[in-house]
C-alpha angles and dihedrals in degrees: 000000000000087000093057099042086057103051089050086052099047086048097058103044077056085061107043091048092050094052088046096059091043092056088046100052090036083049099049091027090073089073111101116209120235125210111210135221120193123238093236133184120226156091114324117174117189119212140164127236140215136132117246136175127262114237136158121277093236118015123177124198108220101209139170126261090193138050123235141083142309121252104168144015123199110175133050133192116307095021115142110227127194125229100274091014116142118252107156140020124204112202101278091200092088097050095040091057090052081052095060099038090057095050082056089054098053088047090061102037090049086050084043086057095043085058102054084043089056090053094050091065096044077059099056101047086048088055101050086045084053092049095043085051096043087048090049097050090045078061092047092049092049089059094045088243095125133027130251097264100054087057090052090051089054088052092053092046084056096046086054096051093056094044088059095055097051082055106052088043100058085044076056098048085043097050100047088053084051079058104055091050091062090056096060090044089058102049093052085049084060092036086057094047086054090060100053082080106065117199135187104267090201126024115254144096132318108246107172134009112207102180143056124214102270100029120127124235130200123209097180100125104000144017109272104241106234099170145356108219121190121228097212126349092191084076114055137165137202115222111199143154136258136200117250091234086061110037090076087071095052124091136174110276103030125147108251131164133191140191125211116209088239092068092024083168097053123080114205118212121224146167132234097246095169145004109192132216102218109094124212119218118202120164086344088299099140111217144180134199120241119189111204114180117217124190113233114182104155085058096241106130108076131197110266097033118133109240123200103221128214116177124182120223097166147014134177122185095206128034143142103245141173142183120283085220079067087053098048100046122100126171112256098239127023088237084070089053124083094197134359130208136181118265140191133208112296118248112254087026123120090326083064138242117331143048121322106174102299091275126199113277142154146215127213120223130163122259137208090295107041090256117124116258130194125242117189115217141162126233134212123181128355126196079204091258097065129005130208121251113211105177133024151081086286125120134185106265099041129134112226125169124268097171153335156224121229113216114262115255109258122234121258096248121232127203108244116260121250099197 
């Protein structure tokens, strides 16, 4: 009977203290624990990112105005040409032999002229023989010496006579305009030989060779590129490509710097030169082309490297900033929150780092009671790791609320088990 009483004592002291530590821990386990950001003062500088490609300032592409094919190359990469210097020669033979042809031309054509010359004036003398003989039968006529018809001969022999001059003067005027063609035959034949030799049209640096001596180029519908010659590698741009959401924010004139992965420590400084107009579509991804110009004196940077690209559209020395995480916290249920007001997209959230028209926003902070509280606010730029508030019941020093974590779920208790 002792031995019974005991064990249903002993029981029920299991199960009070059971249900005590379960009310204790489901008691104290309500309480969330917050993770804090402090309110700070200092620079922000807001910029916008994307990766280009480095280029020379001013390239020319040295091409060919004639088909046919290299017989020579006198320049290689790297070469530094002056303004008129060979580089390249096309097989002249072909050329040379359609000189020549043409000048042969122009012989014959100028004897073939000679010649029509030559007939004109037969033809004038015939027709002022024609003209003595047809005034000296009128005469006759008037005398009744000869009869009517020989007087009308004489007319049509006259007749004759002028219309043969009409006709070897226009041969003439025919023959001189043949000529002329030839000429200029003949000067586009010489033009073409000049060609053959192709010379650098600026001073610079070879860039890229396209040919190799005995290749055959083709100039049928455009001009064959041979090299691309840089006008001055100690001036270089970048040209990339910015998002429609932040070219709105870039201006002519603004700071930028890059870095290439063949230097990855050294940050190049460069300058907006150009935003253009013309967008690029690609997948429905709206861009736009930014030039940014780069000095580049010691000759490192080099045409064709990838640049990633930081340009700076604001910057502020002294701001009131906090942490995007603060922005983008909001407390998992409304009965945590003290109070809860309406809030918008951070700036320098998922539209990316800057300044979006300051829109409405909110930080989170604990009242009296250890409940959150919200604290409007309104933003300005943001560099996409802290963003500047410009108006609110915020100050530098304060604690706001970057995160929590929720209570664990307890356990459902169970009495112990006697068998």
């Amino acid at each position: 009977m002792k031995r019974r009483a005991f064990f249903l004592a002993f029981a029920i002291a299991l199960i009070a203290a059971a249900y005590g530590g379960y009310r204790y821990f489901a008691t104290n386990g309500k309480q969330t624990t917050y993770k804090f950001a402090t309110v700070e003062s200092g620079p922000l500088t807001a910029a916008v990112s994307a990766a280009g490609t480095l280029n020379p300032v001013s390239t020319v592409q040295v091409g060919s105005q004639i088909s046919g094919q290299i017989k020579e190359i006198l320049v290689d990469f790297n070469s530094p040409v002056k303004a008129g210097q060979l580089v390249a020669r096309i097989d002249p033979e072909t050329y040379r032999y359609k000189l020549r042809q043409t000048e042969a031309d122009l012989e014959a054509t100028r004897s073939a002229v000679n010649v029509q010359r030559a007939l004109a004036y037969q033809a004038q003398v015939n027709l002022a023989e024609a003209q003595r003989d047809f005034d000296r039968k009128s005469l006759l006529l008037s005398k009744n010496f000869i009869s009517p018809a020989d007087r009308d001969k004489a007319r049509t022999t006259l007749d004759g006579a002028i219309a043969q001059v009409r006709l070897t003067e226009a041969q003439v005027k025919n023959s001189e305009s043949v000529v002329g063609q030839r000429e200029a035959q003949v000067a586009q034949a010489k033009v073409d030989l000049g060609r053959t030799e192709i010379r650098s049209p600026v001073d610079g640096i070879v860039v890229k060779r396209s040919v190799e001596p005995g290749q055959t180029v083709a100039a049928s519908l455009q001009a064959p590129e041979l090299f691309v010659i840089a006008r001055n590698l100690s001036d270089m741009q970048v040209e990339t490509s910015i998002d429609e959401a932040d070219v709105g924010r870039v201006a002519i004139g603004q700071r930028a710097n890059f870095t290439v992965d063949a230097f990855p420590q050294r940050r190049f400084e460069g300058e907006v030169r150009q935003v253009r107009k013309a967008a690029t579509v690609v997948s429905n991804v709206v861009t736009y082309t930014v030039i940014v110009t780069a000095s580049n004196d010691d000759l490192m940077l080099l045409p064709g490297m990838t640049a990633n690209v930081r340009i700076v559209t604001a910057k502020k020395d002294k701001v009131l900033k906090v942490a995007n995480a603060v922005l983008r916290f909001k407390p998992e249920s409304e009965k945590d929150a003290a109070k809860v007001s309406p809030g918008g997209t951070p700036a320098g959230g998922a539209g990316g780092p800057g300044k979006r028209g300051k829109p409405p926003s909110q930080v989170w902070a604990l009242d009296e009671g250890g409940k959150p509280k919200a604290i409007p606010i309104e933003t300005g730029i943001t560099d996409g790791t802290a963003t500047e508030i410009t108006a609110g019941d915020v100050r530098e020093g304060m604690e706001v609320i970057v995160g929590a974590t929720a209570p664990a779920k307890p356990a459902t208790p169970g009495g112990p088990r006697m068998f």
